[in-house]
C-alpha positions as CSV (number, residue, x, y, z in Angstrom):
1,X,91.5,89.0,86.1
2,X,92.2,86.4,88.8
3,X,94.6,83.7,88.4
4,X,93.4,79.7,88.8
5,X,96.9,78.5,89.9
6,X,98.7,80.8,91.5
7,X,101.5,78.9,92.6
8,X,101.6,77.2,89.0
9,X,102.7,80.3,87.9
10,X,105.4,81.2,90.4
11,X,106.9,77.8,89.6
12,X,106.9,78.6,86.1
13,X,108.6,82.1,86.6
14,X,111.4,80.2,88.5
15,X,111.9,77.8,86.4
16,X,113.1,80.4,84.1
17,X,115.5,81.9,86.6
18,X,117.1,77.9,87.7
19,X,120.8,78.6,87.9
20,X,120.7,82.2,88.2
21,X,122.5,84.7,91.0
22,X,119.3,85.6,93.0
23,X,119.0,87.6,95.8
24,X,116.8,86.2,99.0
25,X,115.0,88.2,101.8
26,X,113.2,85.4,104.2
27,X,110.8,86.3,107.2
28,X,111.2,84.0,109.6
29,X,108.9,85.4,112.4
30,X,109.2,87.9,115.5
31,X,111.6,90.3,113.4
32,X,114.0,87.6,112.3
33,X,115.1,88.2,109.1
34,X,118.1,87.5,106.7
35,X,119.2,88.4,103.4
36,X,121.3,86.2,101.5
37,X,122.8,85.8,97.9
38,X,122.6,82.5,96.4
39,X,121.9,80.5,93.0
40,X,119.0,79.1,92.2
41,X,119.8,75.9,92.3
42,X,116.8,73.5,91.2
43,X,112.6,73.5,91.1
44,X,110.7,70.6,92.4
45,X,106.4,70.4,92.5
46,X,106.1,71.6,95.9
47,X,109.6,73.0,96.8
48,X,112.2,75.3,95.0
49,X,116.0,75.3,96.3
50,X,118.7,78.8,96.6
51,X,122.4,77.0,97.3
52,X,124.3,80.2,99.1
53,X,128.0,80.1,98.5
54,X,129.4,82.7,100.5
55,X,133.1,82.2,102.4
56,X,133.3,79.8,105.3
57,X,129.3,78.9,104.6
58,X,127.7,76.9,102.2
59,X,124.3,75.7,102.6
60,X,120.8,75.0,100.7
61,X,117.5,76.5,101.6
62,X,114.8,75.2,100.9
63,X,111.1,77.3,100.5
64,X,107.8,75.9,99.3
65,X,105.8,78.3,96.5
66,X,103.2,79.1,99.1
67,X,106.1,81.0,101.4
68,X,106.1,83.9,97.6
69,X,102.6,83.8,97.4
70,X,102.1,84.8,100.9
71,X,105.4,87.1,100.6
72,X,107.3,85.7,103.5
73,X,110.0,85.1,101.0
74,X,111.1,87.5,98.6
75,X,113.2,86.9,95.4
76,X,115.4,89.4,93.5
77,X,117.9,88.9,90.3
78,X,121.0,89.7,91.7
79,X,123.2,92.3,90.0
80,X,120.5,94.5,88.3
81,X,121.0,98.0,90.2
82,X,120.7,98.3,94.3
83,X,117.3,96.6,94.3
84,X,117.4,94.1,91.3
85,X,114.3,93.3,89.7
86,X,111.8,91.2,91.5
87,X,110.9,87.5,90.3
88,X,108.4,85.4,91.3
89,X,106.1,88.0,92.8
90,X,102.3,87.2,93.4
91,X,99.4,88.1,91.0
92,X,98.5,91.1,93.4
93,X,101.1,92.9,92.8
């Protein structure tokens, strides 16, 4: 079964999760990668936005739907066991 609107539905499944703890693992090229704990904060039609709180740092991240699809960011509930259960993941998976 293939989906017509991929990133449709990745908006939709965050949408649910909007104010939620999340965990975020970004790629951001040539090995650089961080990990950081965050709420999702808000969804917009091209955009979604994680606000990390964490001591002496606050800051919003921004990542478009097409950064899940193509797994260079990856989105986790925070709190559910060592790993947390995986949100927003593409249709392939």
């Amino acid at each position: 079964m293939t989906v017509k609107n991929p990133l449709g539905q990745i908006r939709k499944e965050l949408e649910s999760h909007v104010g939620k703890k999340i965990k975020l693992r970004a790629n951001r090229g040539r090995r650089r990668t961080f990990e950081k704990v965050g709420v999702l904060e808000n969804t917009y039609p091209s955009i979604f936005v994680v606000r990390v709180d964490e001591e002496n740092y606050f800051q919003r991240l921004s990542f478009s739907y097409a950064d899940v699809l193509t797994s260079t960011v990856e989105l986790r509930l925070h709190g559910y066991g060592t790993d947390g259960r995986k949100i927003a993941s593409c249709a392939g998976e």
